[in-house]
C-alpha positions as CSV (number, residue, x, y, z in Angstrom):
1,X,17.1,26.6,5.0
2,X,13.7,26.1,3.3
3,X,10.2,27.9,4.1
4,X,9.3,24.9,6.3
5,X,11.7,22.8,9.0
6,X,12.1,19.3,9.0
7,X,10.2,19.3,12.3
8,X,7.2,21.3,10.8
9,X,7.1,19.0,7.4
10,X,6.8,16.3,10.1
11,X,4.5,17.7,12.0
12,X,2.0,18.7,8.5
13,X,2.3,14.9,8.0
14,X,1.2,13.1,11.3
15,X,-1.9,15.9,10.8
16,X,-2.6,14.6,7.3
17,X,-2.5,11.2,8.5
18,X,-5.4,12.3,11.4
19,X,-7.2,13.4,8.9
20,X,-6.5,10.8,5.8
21,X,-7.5,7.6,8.6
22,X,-10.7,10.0,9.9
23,X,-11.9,9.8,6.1
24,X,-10.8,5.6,5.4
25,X,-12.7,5.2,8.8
26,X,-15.4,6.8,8.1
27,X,-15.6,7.4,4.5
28,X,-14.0,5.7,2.0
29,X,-15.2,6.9,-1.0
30,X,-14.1,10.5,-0.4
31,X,-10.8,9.4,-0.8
32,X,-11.3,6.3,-3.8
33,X,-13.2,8.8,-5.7
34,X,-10.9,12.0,-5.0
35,X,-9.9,13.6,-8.6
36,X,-6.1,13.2,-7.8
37,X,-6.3,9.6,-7.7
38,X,-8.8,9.3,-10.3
39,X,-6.6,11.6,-12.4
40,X,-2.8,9.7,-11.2
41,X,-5.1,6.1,-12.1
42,X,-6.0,7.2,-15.4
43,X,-3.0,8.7,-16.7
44,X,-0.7,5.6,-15.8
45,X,-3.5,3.3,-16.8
46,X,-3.7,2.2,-13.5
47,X,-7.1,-0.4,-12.4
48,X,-9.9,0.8,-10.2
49,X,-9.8,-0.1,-6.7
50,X,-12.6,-3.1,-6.6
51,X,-16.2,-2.6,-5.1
52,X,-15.9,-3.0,-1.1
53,X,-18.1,-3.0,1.0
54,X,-17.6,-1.5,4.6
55,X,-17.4,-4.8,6.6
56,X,-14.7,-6.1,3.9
57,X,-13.3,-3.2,3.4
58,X,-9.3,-2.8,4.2
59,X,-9.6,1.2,4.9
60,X,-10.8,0.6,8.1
61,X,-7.6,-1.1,9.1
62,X,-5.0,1.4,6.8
63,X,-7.0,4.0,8.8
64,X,-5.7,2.8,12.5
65,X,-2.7,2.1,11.0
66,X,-2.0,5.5,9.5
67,X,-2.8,6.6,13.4
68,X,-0.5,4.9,14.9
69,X,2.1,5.9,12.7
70,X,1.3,9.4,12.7
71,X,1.2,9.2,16.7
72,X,4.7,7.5,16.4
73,X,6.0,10.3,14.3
74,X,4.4,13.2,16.5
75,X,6.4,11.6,19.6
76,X,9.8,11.1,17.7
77,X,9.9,14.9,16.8
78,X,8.6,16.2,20.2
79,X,11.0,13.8,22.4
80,X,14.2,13.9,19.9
81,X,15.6,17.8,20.8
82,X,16.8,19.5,17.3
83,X,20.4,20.9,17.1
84,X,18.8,24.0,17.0
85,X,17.5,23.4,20.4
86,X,20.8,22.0,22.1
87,X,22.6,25.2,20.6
88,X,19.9,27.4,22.3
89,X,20.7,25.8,25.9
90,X,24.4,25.9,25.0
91,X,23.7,29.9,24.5
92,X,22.0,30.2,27.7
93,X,24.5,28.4,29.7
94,X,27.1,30.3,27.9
95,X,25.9,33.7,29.4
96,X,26.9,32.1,32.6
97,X,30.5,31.1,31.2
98,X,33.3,31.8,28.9
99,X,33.1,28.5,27.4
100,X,32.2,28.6,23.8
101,X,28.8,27.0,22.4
102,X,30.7,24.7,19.9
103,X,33.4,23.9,23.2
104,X,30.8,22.8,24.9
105,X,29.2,20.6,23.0
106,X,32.9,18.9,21.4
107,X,33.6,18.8,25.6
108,X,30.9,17.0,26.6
109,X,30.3,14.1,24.2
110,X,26.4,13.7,25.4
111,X,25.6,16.6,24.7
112,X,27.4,16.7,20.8
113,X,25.9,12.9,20.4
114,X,22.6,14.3,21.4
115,X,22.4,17.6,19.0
116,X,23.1,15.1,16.5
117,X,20.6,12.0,17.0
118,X,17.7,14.2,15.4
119,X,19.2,14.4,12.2
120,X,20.5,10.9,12.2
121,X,17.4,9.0,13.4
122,X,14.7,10.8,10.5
123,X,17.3,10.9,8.2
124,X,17.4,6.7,8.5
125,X,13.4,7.0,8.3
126,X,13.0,9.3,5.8
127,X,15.5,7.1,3.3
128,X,13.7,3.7,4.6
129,X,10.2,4.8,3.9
130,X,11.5,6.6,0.5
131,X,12.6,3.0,-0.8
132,X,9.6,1.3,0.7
133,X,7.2,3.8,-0.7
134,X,9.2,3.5,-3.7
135,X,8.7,-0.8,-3.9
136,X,5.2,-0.3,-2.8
137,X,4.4,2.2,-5.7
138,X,7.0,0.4,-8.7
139,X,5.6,-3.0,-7.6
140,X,1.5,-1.7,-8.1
141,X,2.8,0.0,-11.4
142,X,4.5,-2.9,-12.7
143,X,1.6,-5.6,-11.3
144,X,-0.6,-7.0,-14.6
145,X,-4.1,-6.6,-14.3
146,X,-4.9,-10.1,-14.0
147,X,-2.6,-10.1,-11.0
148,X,-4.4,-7.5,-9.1
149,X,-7.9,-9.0,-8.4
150,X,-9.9,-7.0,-10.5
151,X,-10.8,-9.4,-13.5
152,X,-13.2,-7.0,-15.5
153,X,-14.5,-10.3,-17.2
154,X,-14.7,-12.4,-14.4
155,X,-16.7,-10.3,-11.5
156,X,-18.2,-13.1,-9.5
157,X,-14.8,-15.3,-9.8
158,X,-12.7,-12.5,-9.4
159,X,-15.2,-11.2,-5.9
160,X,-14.9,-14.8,-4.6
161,X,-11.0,-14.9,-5.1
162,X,-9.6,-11.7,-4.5
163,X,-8.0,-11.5,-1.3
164,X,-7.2,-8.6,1.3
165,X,-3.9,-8.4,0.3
166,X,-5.2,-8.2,-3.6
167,X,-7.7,-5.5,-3.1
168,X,-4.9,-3.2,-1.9
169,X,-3.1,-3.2,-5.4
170,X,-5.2,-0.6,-7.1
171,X,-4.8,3.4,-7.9
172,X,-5.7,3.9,-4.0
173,X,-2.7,2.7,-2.7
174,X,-0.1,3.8,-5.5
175,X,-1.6,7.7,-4.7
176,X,-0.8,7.2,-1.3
177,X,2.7,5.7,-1.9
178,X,3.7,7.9,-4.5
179,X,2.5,11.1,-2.3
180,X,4.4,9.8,0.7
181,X,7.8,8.5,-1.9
182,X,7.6,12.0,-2.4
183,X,6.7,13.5,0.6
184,X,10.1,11.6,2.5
185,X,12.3,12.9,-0.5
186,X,11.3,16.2,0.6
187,X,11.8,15.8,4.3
188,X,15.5,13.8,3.1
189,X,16.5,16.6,1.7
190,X,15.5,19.1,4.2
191,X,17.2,17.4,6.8
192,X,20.4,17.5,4.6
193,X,19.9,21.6,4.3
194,X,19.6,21.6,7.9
195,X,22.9,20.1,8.4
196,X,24.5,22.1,6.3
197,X,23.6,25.1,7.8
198,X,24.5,24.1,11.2
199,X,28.1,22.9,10.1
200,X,28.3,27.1,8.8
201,X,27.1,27.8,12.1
202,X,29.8,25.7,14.0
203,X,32.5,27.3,11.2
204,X,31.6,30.9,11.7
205,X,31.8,30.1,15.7
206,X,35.4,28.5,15.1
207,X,36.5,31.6,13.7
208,X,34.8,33.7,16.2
209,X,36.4,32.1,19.2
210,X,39.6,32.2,17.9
């Protein structure tokens, strides 16, 4: 397994979040003017996010949004018990019986569909938000500039016409998609390391027991 656990990437994340909608929130421009999306803009020659102005601004929005979802996350990985866990109770309540940890949980079909709903239910999310990440960030890269609402040449037409759904196609966004495209890869792929190791686990027990 890796330095960090699925659960603790997780965990990291909703944190980031916090503290990511704390600065939309309240302000903006320490984020639209952070060097890492200045310097991911610049090198794929990506267009500025457009002058906004606090009561226009979409931030404010993105920043309750990124706080529910963190919320959503923290609850998933507190409620959803790991296999890690469920082996752990199996070990206690094997002290008190003969039974094996592994005949246990192939025994009683709750308990072996439950050690495995963790891994089943953030590998789905970590996949979905990969490939939506993945559109969001292709989609900003591959937008022309005169589709994005920022017409250099044009400020006062281009202020009057942009929309809300325009100003968020800018460097901003495709930081924050291609950090989180990346940051779901990672948790994917944890979660696959995981499972592997338990499957060991449950094959070294097999030949224990018999």
């Amino acid at each position: 397994m890796g330095l960090l656990s699925s659960k603790a990437l997780i965990q990291a994340h909703a944190l980031f979040l916090f503290v990511l909608a704390v600065y939309l929130t309240r302000s903006p421009e320490v984020v639209t003017d952070s060097d890492v999306v200045f310097m991911l803009g610049e090198t794929l020659q990506l267009d500025a996010a457009p002058s906004l102005s606090r009561p226009q601004s979409p931030f404010a929005l993105c920043g309750i949004l990124l706080i529910v979802d963190a919320l959503v996350d923290l609850i998933l990985v507190s409620k959803i018990p790991r296999v890690n866990e469920i082996m752990a109770m199996a070990e206690i309540a094997r002290s008190a019986a003969p039974t094996s940890v592994v005949g246990q949980m192939r025994a009683n079909p709750f308990l072996a569909r439950l050690a495995s709903l963790y891994s089943e239910i953030w590998t789905i999310l970590s996949a979905a938000r990969f490939c939506l990440f993945f559109a969001v960030s292709f989609f900003i890269y591959q937008s022309a500039p005169s589709d994005w609402g920022a017409n250099v040449l044009e400020p006062a037409a281009s202020s009057d016409s942009t929309s809300g759904l325009d100003q968020l196609k800018n460097r901003v966004i495709f930081t924050y998609g291609f950090m989180e495209m990346m940051f779901w890869l990672w948790i994917f792929l944890t979660l696959r390391e995981e499972r592997q190791e338990i499957a060991v686990r449950f094959t070294e027990q097999d030949e224990q027991d018999s």
